[in-house]
C-alpha positions, 0 to 999 in steps of 0.5 A, a space after each residue: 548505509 552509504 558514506 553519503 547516507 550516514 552523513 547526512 543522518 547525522 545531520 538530520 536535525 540540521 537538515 530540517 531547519 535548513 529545509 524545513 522537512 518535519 519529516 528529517 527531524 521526526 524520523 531520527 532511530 528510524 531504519 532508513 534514516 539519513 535515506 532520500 528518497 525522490 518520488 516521480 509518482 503520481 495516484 497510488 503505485 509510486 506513492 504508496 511504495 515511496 510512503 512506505 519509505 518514509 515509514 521507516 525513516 526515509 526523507 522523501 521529496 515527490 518531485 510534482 509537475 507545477 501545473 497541476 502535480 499528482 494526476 490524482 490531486 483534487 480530481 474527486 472526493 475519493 481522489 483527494 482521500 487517497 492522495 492524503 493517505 498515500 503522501 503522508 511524510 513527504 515534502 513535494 517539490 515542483 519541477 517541469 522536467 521537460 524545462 533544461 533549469 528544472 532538470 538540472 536542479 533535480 540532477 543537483 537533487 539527484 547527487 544527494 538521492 540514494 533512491 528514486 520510485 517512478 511509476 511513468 508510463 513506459 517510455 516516459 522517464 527516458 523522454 525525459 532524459 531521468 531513466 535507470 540507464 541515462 543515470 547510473 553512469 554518473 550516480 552509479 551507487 543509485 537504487 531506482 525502482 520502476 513500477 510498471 503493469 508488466 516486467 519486460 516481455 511480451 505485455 511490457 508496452 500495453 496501457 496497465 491500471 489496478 483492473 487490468 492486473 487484477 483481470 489479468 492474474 485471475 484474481 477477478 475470476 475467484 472474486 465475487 459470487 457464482 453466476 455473477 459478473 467478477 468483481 475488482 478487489 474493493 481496494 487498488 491491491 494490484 497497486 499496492 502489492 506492487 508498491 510492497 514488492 517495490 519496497 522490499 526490493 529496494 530495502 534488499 537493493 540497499 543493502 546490496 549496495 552497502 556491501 557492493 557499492 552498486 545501485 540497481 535497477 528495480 522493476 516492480 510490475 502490477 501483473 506479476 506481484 498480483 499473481 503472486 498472491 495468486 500463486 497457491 490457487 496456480 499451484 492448486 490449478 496445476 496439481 489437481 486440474 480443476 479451475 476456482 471459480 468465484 467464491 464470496 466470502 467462503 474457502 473451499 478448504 474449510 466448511 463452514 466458513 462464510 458470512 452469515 445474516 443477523 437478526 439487526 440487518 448486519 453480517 458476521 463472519 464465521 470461520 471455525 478451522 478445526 474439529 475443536 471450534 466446530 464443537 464449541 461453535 455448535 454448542 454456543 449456537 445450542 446446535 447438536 450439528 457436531 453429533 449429526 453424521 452429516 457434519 461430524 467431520 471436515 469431508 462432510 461438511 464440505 460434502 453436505 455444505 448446502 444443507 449445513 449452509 441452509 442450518 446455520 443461516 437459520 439459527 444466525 438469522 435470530 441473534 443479534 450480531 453483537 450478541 453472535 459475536 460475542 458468544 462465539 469469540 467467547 468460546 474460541 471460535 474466529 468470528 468477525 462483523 463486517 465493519 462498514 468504513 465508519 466502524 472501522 474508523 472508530 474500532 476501539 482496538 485501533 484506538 487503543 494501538 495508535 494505529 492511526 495519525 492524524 493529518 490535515 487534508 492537502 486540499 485545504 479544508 483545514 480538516 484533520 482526518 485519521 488515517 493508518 500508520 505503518 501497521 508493524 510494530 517493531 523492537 528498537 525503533 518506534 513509529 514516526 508521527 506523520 506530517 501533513 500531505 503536502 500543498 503541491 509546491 510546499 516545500 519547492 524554494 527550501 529544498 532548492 535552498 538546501 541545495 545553495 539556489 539563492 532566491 535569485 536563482 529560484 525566481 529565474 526558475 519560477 519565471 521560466 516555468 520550471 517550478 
């Protein structure tokens, strides 16, 4: 942590009352305490990896545009939703970046930022004067984290979203099932993954600095950190010069290993990895599968797979997925119901682990809604409770306050458009 960061950890709890960040006060032990964090990101990839900062102690400020903030803010239902998760334990602050007064007040900001994550389109933080080049002559010791669709190269200026890198990487090629058209994860993953490259990079860039003195420039692109998670499918590809085609919820290395349709209209997962757990699957099933010199090994089961597919259908399709799950967990085999999102809302494990915080919605329903905490749980430092996604705006006038802007100078602002 730098001398800059390390003052103001110890003045955290004062930092909140002059600002009034829950976040500073509720974030004391955390790993990246005393950390500031500006966040120029607006729908998931700049607010998830700046979210997962603030995870671990970082106070974030998101830096929104007055008219309108986040492109993602009440733009639907879903949108609503996935802005309330992502901008959990931030404070938002209003700024018309293209207005000189605004733009000097985030440079006010800047001298006490240790990192700032933006995902603007190619080109655009350089308009705005903001880019990683334009800011390191003066904040040298500034780790800036770009997320981009591509890393410089041949794609870098090409329009990027979450498809896009997930048609790219051939993850949409693997995903779906056989004769059918490819289907996008259920789930923005290409954001996401960059977003978690992004933050490990800069947790890394940190600690660099800490021992150099130097920030840096990270670049974290959708395109490659979702063909990263494709890489043993690449290596696979290279080495035996054969192309994976689409595959459900089956693997080609294991047999059997899919959903399976039950008696009450649900599906459960079925996945025994070992000689021992296709035993004991067979005999809680009261199948002697196991004994048939079709199936008795992997080869073969993966060679006869058709068959043994058309077998187990059979026999699932007369239990309850309830009673088929409980059997098979029982005796050892991996086994899961594909939960609908409701279930999982009220799945009793998360209940007991307190994986989820509850938060009111930033769209003012004045409703309280769940969603996930930092899912680590680590030795030393607990996880924070969570505020509330911010009203865009919420906390413009106290974190230009803590800055010494008087309520004259924030009125003038405001009256220019700045804010």
């Amino acid at each position: 942590m730098s001398g800059d960061s390390a003052e103001r950890a110890e003045s955290s709890e004062a930092a909140a009352d002059a600002t009034g960040s829950a976040t500073a006060s509720a974030t004391r032990g955390l790993p990246l305490d005393g950390v500031r964090v500006l966040e120029l990101g607006h729908i998931i990839a700049g607010p998830f990896c700046s979210m997962l900062l603030a995870d671990l102690g970082a106070d974030v400020i998101k830096v929104e545009h007055p008219k309108g903030g986040d492109l993602i803010r009440g733009s639907s239902p879903v949108g609503n939703s996935s802005f309330n998760y992502v901008n959990r334990d931030k404070r938002s602050l209003t700024l018309d970046l293209k207005s000189d007064a605004a733009l000097d007040a985030f440079f006010d900001l800047l001298d006490e930022t240790d990192v700032v994550v933006e995902n603007y389109a190619p080109g655009t933080a350089e308009r705005l004067g903001i880019g990683y080049e334009q800011l390191k002559e003066t904040h040298p010791g500034l780790v800036y984290c770009s997320i981009k669709g591509f890393n410089p190269g041949p794609y870098e200026s090409y329009p990027a979203l979450d498809p896009i890198a997930e048609a790219l990487s051939g993850l949409m090629s693997v995903t779906g099932h056989e004769g059918m058209p490819p289907v996008r994860s259920g789930t923005s993953i290409a954001d996401m993954a960059a977003s978690f490259y992004g933050a490990i990079a800069v947790l890394g860039a940190l600690y660099r600095r800490d021992r150099t003195g130097e920030g840096s420039k990270v670049t974290a692109p959708l395109f490659e950190s979702t063909v990263s998670m494709m890489g043993y499918w690449l290596a696979y590809t290279e080495a035996y010069d054969d192309v994976p085609g689409p595959m459900g919820a089956s693997h080609p290395n294991w047999a059997p290993y899919d959903v399976f349709e039950t008696a009450d209209d649900e599906w459960v997962f079925i996945g025994p990895s070992g000689e021992r757990q296709w035993t004991a699957l067979c005999e809680a099933l009261g199948l002697d599968l196991h004994e048939d010199d079709r199936f008795d090994t992997l080869p073969g089961r993966r060679e006869n797979l058709d068959e043994l597919m058309d077998l187990l259908r059979a026999e699932c399709e007369t239990h309850d997925a309830a009673d088929l799950v409980a059997g098979l967990r029982e005796v050892g085999v991996p086994v899961a119901k594909v939960n609908s999102m409701d279930e999982v809302a009220e799945d009793p494990h998360l209940r007991a682990t307190d994986f989820f915080t509850e938060v009111e919605t930033a769209e003012g329903t004045s409703r309280s809604v769940s969603v996930p905490r930092f899912p680590v749980v680590a030795s030393g430092f607990d996880r924070p409770d969570s505020t509330d996604p911010p009203k865009l705006g919420e906390h413009t006038e106290a974190i230009l306050s803590s800055l010494g802007y008087d309520a004259a100078d924030i009125d003038a602002l405001r009256r220019a458009g700045g804010v």
